[in-house]
C-alpha positions in Angstrom: -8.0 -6.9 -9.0 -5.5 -4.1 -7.6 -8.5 -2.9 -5.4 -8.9 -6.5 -3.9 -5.0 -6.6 -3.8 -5.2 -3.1 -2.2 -7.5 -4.2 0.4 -5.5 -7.1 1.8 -2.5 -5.2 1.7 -4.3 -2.5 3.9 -5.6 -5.8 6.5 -1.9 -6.6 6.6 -0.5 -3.4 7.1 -3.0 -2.8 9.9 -2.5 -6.3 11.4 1.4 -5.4 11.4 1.0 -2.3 13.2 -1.2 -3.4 15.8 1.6 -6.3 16.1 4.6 -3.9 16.7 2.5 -1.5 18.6 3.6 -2.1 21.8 7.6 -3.1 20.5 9.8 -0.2 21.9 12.4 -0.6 18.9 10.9 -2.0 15.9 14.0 -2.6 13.3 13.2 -3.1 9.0 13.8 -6.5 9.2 11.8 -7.2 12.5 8.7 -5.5 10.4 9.0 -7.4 7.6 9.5 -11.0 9.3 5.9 -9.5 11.3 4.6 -8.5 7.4 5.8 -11.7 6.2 3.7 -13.6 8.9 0.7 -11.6 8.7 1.2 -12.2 4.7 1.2 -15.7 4.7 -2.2 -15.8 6.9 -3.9 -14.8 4.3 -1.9 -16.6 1.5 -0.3 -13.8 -0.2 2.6 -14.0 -1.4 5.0 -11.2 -1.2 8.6 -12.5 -2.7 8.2 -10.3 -5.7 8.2 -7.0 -3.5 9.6 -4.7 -6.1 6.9 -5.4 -8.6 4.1 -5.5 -6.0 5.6 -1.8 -4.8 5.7 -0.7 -8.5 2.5 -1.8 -8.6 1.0 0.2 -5.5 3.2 3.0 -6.7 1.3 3.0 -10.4 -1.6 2.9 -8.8 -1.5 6.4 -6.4 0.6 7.9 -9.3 -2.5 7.3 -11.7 -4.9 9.1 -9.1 -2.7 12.1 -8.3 -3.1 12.4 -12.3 -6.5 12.3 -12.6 -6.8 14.7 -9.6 -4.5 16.9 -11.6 -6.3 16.8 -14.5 -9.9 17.2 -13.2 -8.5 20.4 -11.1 -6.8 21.9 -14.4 -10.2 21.2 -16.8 -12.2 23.0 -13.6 -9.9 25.9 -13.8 -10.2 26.2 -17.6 -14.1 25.8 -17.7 -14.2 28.9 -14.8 -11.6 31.3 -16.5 
């Protein structure tokens, strides 16, 4: 499930950027009213931003962990 919800969010973020690409001043709330549109085009809803950021968050926070923990086992196994 977070990888589908990952995936979207990527499509949206890359739809956004392309969108404000050629804006000379692009302000918070001008990106997320773009977001927000680009959001609702694919019928995701976004009011609950905090938990959808935690959520994101939890999720590179859990691979920069396992990263950690797969370098520290390699440098045990060579010592």
């Amino acid at each position: 499930m977070m990888q589908a919800n990952n995936a979207i969010l990527k499509l949206i973020s890359n739809e956004t950027l392309d969108s404000i690409h050629n804006i000379g001043v692009v302000t918070p709330s001008i990106y997320t009213s773009i977001f927000t549109e680009n959001a609702l085009k694919h019928e995701i809803n976004i009011d609950d931003e905090n938990k959808l950021t935690d959520t994101l968050l939890d999720s590179k926070i859990q691979l920069c962990q396992s990263v950690q923990e797969k370098k520290h086992k390699q440098c045990i196994s060579t010592q």
